[in-house]
C-alpha positions as CSV (number, residue, x, y, z in Angstrom):
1,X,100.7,92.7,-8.2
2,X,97.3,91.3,-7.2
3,X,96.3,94.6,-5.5
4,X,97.8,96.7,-9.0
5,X,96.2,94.7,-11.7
6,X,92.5,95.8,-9.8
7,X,93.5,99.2,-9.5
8,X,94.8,99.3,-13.2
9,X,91.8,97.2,-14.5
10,X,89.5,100.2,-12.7
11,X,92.1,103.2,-14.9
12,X,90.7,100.7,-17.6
13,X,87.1,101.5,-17.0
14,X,87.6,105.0,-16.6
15,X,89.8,105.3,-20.0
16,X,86.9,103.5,-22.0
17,X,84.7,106.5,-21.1
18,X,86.1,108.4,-23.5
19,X,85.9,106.2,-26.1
20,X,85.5,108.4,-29.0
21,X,86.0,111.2,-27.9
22,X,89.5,111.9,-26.6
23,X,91.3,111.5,-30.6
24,X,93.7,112.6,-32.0
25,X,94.8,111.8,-27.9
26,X,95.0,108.3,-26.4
27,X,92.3,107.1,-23.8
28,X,93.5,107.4,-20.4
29,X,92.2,106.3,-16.6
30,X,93.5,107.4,-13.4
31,X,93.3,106.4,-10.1
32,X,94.9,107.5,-6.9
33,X,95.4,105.1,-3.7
34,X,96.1,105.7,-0.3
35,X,96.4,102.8,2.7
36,X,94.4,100.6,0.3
37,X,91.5,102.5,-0.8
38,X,90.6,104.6,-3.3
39,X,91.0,108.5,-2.6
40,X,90.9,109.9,-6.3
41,X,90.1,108.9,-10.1
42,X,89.4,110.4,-13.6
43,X,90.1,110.1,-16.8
44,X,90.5,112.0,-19.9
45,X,87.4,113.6,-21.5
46,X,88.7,114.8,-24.9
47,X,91.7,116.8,-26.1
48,X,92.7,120.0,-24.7
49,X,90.8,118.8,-21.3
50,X,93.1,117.9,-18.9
51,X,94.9,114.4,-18.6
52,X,93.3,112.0,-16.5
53,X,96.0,112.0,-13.7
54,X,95.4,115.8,-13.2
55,X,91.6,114.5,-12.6
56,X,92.9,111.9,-10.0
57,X,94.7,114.1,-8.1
58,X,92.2,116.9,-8.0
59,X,89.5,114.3,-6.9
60,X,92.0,113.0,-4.1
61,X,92.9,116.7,-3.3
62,X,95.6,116.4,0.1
63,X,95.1,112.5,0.4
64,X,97.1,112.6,-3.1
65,X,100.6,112.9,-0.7
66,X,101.8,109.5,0.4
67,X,100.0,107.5,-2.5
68,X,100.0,105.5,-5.4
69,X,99.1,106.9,-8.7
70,X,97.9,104.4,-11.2
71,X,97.3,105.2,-14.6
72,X,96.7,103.1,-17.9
73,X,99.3,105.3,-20.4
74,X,102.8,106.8,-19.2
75,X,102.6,110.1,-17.8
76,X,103.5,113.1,-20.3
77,X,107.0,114.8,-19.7
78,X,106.4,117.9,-22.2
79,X,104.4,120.6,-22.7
80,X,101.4,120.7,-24.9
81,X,97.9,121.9,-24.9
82,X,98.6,120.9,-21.3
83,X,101.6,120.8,-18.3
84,X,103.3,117.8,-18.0
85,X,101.7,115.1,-15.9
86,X,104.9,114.0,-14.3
87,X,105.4,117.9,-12.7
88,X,101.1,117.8,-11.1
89,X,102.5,114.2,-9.7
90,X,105.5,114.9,-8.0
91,X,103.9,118.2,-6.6
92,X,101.6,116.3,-5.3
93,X,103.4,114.2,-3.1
94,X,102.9,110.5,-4.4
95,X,105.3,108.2,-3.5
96,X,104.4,106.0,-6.2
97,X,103.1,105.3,-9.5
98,X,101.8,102.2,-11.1
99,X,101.8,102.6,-15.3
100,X,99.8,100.1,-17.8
101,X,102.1,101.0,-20.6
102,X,105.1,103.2,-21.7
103,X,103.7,105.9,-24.0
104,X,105.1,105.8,-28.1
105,X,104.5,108.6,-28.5
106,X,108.5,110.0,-29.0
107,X,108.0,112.6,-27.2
108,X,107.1,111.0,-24.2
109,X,108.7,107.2,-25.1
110,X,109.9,106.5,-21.3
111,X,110.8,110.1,-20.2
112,X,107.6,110.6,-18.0
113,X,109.0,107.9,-16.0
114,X,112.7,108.4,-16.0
115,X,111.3,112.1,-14.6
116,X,109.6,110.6,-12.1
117,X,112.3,108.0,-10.7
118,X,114.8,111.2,-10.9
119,X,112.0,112.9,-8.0
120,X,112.6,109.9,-6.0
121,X,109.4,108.2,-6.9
122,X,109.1,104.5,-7.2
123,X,107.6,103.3,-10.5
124,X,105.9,100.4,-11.5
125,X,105.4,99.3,-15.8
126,X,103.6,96.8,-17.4
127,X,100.4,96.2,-15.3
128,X,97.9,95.2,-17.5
129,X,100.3,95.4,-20.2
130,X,98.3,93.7,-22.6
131,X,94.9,95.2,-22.3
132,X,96.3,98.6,-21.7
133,X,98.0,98.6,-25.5
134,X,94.6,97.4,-27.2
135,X,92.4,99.9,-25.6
136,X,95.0,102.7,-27.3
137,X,96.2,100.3,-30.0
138,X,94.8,102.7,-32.9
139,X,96.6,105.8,-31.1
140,X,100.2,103.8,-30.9
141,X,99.5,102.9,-35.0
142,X,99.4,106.5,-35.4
143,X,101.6,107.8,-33.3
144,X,104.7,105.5,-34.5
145,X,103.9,104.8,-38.5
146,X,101.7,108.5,-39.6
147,X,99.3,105.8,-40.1
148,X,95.2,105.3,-39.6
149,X,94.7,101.8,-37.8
150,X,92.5,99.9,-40.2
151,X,89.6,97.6,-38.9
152,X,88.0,95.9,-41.7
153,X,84.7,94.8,-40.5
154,X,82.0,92.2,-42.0
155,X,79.6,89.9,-41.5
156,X,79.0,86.3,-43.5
157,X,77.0,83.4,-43.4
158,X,78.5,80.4,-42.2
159,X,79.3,79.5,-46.1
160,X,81.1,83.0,-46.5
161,X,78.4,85.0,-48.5
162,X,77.7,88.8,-47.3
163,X,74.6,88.8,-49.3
164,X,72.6,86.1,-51.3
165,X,72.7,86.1,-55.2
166,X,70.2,88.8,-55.3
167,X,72.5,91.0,-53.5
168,X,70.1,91.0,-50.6
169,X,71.9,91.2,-47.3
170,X,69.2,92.8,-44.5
171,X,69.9,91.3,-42.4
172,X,72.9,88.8,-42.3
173,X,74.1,89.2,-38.0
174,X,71.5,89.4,-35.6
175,X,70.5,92.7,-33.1
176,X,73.1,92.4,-30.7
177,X,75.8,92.8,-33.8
178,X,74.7,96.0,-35.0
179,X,74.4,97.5,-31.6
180,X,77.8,96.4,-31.0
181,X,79.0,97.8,-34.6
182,X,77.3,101.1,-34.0
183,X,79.4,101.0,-30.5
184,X,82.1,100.5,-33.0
185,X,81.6,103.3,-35.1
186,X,81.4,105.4,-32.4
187,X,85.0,105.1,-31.2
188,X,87.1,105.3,-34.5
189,X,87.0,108.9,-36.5
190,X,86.1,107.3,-39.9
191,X,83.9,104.9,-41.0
192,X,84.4,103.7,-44.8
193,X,82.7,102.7,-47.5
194,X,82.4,102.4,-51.3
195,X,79.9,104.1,-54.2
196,X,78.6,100.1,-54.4
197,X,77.7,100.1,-51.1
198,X,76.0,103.5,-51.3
199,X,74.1,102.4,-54.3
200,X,72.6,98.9,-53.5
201,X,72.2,99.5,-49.2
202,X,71.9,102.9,-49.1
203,X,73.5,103.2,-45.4
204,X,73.5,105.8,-43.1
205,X,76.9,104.8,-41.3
206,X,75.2,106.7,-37.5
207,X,75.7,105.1,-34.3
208,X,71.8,105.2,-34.3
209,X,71.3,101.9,-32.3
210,X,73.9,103.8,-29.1
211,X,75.0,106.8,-27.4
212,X,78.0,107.9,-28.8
213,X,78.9,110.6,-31.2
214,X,79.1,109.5,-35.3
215,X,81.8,109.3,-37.0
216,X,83.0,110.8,-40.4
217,X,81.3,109.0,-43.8
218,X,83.4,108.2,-46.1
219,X,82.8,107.6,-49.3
220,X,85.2,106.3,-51.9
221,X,84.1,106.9,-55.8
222,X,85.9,107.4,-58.9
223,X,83.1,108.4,-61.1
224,X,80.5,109.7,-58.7
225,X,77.8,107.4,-60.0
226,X,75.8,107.9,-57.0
227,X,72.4,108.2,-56.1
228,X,71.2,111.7,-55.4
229,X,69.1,111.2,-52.5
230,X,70.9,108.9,-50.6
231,X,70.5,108.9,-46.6
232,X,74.4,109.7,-46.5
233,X,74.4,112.9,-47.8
234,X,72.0,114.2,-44.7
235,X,74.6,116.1,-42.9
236,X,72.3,117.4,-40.0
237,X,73.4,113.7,-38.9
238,X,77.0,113.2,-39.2
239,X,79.3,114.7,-41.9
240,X,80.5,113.0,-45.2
241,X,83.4,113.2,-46.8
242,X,83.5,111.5,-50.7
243,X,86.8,111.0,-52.3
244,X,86.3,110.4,-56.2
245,X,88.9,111.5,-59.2
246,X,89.3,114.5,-61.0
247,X,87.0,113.3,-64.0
248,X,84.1,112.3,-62.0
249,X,80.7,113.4,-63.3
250,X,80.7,117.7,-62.6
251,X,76.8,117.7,-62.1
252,X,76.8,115.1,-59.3
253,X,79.8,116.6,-57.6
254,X,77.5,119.9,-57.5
255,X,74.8,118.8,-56.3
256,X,76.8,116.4,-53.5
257,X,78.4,119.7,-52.2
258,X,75.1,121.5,-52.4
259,X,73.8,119.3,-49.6
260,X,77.0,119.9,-47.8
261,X,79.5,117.0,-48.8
262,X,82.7,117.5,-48.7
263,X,84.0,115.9,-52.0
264,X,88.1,115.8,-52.7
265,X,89.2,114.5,-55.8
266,X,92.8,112.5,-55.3
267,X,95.1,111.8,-58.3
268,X,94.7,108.3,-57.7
269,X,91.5,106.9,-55.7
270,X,93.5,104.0,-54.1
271,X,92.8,102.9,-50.0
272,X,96.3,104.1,-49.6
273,X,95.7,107.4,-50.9
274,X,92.4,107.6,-49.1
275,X,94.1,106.3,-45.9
276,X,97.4,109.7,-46.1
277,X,94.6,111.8,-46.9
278,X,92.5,110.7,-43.9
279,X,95.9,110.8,-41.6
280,X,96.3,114.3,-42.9
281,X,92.8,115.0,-41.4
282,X,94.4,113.4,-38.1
283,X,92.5,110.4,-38.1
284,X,93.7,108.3,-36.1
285,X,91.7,105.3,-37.2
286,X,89.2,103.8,-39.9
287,X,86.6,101.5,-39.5
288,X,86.1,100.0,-42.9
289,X,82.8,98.6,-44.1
290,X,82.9,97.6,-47.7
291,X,82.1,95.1,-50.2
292,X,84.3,92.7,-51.2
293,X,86.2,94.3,-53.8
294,X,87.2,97.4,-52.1
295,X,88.1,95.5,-49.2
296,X,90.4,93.3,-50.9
297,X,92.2,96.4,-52.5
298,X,92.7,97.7,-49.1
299,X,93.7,94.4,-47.3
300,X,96.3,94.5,-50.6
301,X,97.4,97.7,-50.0
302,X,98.3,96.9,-45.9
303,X,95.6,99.7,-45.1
304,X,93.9,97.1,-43.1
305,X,95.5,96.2,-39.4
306,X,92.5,94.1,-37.8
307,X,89.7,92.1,-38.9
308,X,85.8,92.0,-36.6
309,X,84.0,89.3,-38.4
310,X,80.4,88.4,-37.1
311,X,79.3,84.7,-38.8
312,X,76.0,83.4,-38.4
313,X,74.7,80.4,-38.5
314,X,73.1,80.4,-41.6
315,X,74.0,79.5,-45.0
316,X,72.7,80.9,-48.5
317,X,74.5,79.1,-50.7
318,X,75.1,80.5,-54.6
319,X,77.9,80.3,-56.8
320,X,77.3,84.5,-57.4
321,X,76.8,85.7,-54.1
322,X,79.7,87.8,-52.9
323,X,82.0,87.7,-50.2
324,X,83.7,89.2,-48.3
325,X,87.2,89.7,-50.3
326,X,86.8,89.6,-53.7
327,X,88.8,91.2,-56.5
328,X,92.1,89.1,-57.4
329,X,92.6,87.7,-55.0
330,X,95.6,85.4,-54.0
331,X,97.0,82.1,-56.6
332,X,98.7,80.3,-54.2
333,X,97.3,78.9,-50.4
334,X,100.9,78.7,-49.2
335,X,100.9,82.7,-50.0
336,X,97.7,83.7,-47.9
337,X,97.6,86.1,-45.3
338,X,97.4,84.8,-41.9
339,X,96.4,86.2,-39.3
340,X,97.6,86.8,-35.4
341,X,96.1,87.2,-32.2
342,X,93.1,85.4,-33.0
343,X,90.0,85.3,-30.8
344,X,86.5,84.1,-30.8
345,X,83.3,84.6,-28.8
346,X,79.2,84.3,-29.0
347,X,77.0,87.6,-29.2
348,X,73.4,86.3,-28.8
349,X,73.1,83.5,-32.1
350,X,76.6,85.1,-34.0
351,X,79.7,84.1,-33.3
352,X,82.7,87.3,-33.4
353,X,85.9,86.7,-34.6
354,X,88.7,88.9,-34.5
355,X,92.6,88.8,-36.0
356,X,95.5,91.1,-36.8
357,X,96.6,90.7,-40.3
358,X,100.5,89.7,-40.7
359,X,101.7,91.6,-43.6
């Protein structure tokens, strides 16, 4: 198992380079080896490219026959914008195959691998387990509830302010937070915010500080009391999307799709109607970056999975200043959400925590 968890933690590697860029499909790594050493890899550029194990075995060409496949994801048993990879595998000759997870998706679910084992080919599950269903963790949301994975993201003094009483908050987390949220940003297909946020930071929501590609803007706002010239409504950057009610101020909506914006008015403006509409748009996940009180109504409304807080070690202080969760909040402590999975670790002076909500 030694020798499988280095050859799955390298289909690791390789998946993570399409970070970004493979949704609405999973991110995948392959890796082919023969007598012990590598022959073959690739991974899964974007959809309607080929699947990563088609990659692998093209790199390893004839040294593919008598080896072991490795792979992060279960092999696909159907037909889509692709072949299946279980029929390129057993043409191929491998003997083996080594798999980081089963795939959720139902139409895949275990098949891939009862097709294999039906060829004669020895399988192997559950290398890597772990790691393997985090990488792809906002794909399985989606695949198995219809679902955007929600990541809530902040960052607050060590006395829980995201901005002094002012409503100052440049810059709360050091340099090496924001490149890392920008790397963030640039792997889930929406990043969110509200007409506050618009109005007092005036954002541009790029991946700026990184290579990657930018996600959607979002923009949530019921009356469309926005600024005119705000740095969001470039769309030679990235596009935005603004989601605001059917009585929101006419002139601004105008002007908003004049620049380009895409503005949809829902019948209620609520994170869980933003969140269908988004899944309608197949995104898969939804990196939220709000201020307090539209973050609360989306933790309330279960549209938020996961939690990335940065804290620094600062403190502001000021009965006014905001945090992170505001509006009403919960009366009772024996009634607060807790949180599972929970991890911790220093980037440069802040310290990153990170949790899964229990609903």
């Amino acid at each position: 198992m030694e020798g499988d968890a280095r050859w799955m933690a390298r289909c690791l590697e390789l998946a993570r380079q399409g970070w970004g860029l493979t949704s609405p499909n999973p991110m995948v790594g392959s890796v082919v080896v023969r007598e012990g050493k590598m022959v073959g890899e690739g991974f899964h550029p974007k959809a309607g490219e080929p699947h990563a194990e088609v990659f692998a075995l093209r790199d390893a060409g004839e040294l593919a026959a008598g080896g072991t496949l490795y792979v992060n994801l279960e092999p696909c048993n159907h037909h889509g914008r692709t072949p299946p990879c279980t029929e390129a595998i057993i043409a191929a000759g491998i003997q083996r195959v080594v798999v980081g997870m089963i795939d959720p998706n139902p139409r895949v679910a275990g098949s891939g691998i009862q097709r294999l084992r039906s060829a004669s080919i020895s399988v192997t599950t559950g290398v890597l387990q772990e790691e393997c269903e985090v990488l792809n963790e906002a794909f399985a949301h989606f695949i198995t509830t219809g679902k955007p994975f929600g990541i809530l993201k902040y960052a607050m003094t060590l006395d829980g302010k995201i901005a002094t009483w002012t409503g100052d908050s440049f810059w709360v987390s050091g340099e090496a937070a924001r490149r890392l949220v920008h790397h963030w940003r640039a792997g889930y297909d929406a990043v969110i915010v509200g007409g506050n946020t618009v109005r007092k930071d005036d954002p541009q929501l790029t991946v700026r500080l990184v290579e990657g590609r930018n996600p959607l803007r979002v923009v949530l706002s019921r009356s469309l009391d926005l600024p005119l010239n705000a740095q969001i409504w470039d769309q030679s950057v990235a596009k935005t999307l603004v989601f605001s009610s059917h009585t929101a101020n006419l002139a601004v909506r105008k002007h908003l799709e004049k620049c380009g914006v895409e503005v949809c008015a829902l019948e209620n403006l609520t994170p869980g109607a933003v969140s269908r509409a988004l899944a309608e748009r197949q995104c898969l996940s939804t990196f939220w970056e709000s201020g307090g009180t539209l973050s609360w109504a989306a933790v309330h409304e279960k549209a938020i999975q996961k939690l990335l807080t940065f804290i620094a070690p600062s403190l502001v202080g000021g009965a006014s200043a905001p945090t992170p969760l505001a509006g009403e909040g919960i009366a009772q402590m024996e009634k607060a959400l807790q949180l599972a999975k929970v991890s911790i670790q220093s980037v440069d002076k802040d310290w990153l925590f990170c949790g899964y909500l229990k609903y």
